[in-house]
C-alpha positions as CSV (number, residue, x, y, z in Angstrom):
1,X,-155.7,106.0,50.3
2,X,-152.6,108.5,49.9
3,X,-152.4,110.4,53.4
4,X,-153.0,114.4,51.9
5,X,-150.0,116.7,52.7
6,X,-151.1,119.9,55.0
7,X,-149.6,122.2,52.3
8,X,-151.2,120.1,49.5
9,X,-154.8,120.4,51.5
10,X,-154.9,124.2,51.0
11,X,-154.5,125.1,47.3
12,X,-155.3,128.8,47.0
13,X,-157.1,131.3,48.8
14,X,-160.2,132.9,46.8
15,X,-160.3,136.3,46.4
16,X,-163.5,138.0,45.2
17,X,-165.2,140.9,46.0
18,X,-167.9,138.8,48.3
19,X,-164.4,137.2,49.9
20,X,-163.4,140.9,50.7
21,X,-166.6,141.9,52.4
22,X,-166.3,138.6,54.5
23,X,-163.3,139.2,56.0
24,X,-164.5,142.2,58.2
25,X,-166.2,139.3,60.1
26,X,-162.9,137.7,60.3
27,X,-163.7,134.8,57.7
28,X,-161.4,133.8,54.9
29,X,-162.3,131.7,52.1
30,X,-159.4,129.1,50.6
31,X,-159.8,126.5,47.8
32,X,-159.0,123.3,49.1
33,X,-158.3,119.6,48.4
34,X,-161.3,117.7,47.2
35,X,-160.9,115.0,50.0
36,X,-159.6,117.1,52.8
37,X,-162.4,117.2,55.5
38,X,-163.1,120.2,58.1
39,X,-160.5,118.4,60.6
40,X,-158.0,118.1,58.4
41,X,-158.5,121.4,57.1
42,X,-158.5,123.5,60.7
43,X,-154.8,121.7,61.5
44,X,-153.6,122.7,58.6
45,X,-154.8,126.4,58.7
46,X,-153.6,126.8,61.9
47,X,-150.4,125.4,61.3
48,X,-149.6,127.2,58.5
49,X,-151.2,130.4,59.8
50,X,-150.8,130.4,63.6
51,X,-154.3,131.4,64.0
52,X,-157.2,129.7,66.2
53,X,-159.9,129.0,63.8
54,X,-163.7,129.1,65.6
55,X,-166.1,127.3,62.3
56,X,-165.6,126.1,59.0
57,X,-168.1,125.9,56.2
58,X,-167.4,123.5,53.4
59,X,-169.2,124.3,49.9
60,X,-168.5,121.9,47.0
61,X,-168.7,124.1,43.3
62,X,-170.0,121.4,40.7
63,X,-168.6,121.0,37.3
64,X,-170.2,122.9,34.6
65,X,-171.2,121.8,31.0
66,X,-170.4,124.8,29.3
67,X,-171.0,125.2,25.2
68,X,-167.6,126.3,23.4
69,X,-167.6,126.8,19.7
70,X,-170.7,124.3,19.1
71,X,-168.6,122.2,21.0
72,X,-169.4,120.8,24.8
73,X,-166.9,121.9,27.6
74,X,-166.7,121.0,30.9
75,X,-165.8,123.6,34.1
76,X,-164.2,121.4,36.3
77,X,-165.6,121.5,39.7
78,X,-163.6,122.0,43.1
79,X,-164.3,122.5,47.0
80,X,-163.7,125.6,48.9
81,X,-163.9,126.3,52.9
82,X,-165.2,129.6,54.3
83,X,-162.8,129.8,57.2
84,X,-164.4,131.9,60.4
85,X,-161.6,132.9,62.4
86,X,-161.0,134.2,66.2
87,X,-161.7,137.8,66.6
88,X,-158.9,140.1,66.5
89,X,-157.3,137.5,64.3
90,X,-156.8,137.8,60.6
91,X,-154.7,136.2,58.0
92,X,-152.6,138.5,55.4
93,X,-152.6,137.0,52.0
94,X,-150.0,139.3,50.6
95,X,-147.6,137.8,52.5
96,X,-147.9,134.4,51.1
97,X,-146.7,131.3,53.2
């Protein structure tokens, strides 16, 4: 298996209005790499970040059949990781990496 890159692990971060609320209680929510586990993914974040990160929840979206035109579609599926962080810590998305 092809050892996943800590940039490549993180893909984007999600930002919705449910992501918003969550980050007054210093969580951040990221899409990631579908084979990237929880260890792999707090190394990364605070590597890239310089944050200490306290918990990670993992929730795997599945694909969707969707109907388009008469026709059947797919929404591909994809993982994303609430990440709780230390408190007083945040991380700016603005910024970019």
């Amino acid at each position: 298996m092809k050892k996943i890159n800590f940039i490549d692990s993180i893909k984007s971060p999600i930002i919705t209005e449910k992501a918003t609320v969550m980050s007054d209680q210093n969580k951040t929510v990221f899409k990631v790499h579908n084979k990237a586990s929880k260890t792999i993914i707090k190394k990364n974040i605070e590597k890239l970040f310089k944050v200490n990160v306290v918990k990670i929840n993992i929730i795997n979206q599945k694909t969707k059949v969707k109907m388009k035109q008469g026709r059947k579609s797919f929404k591909s599926g994809y993982k994303k990781a609430i990440i709780t962080l230390k408190k007083g810590q945040s991380i700016d998305l603005t910024t970019g990496i």
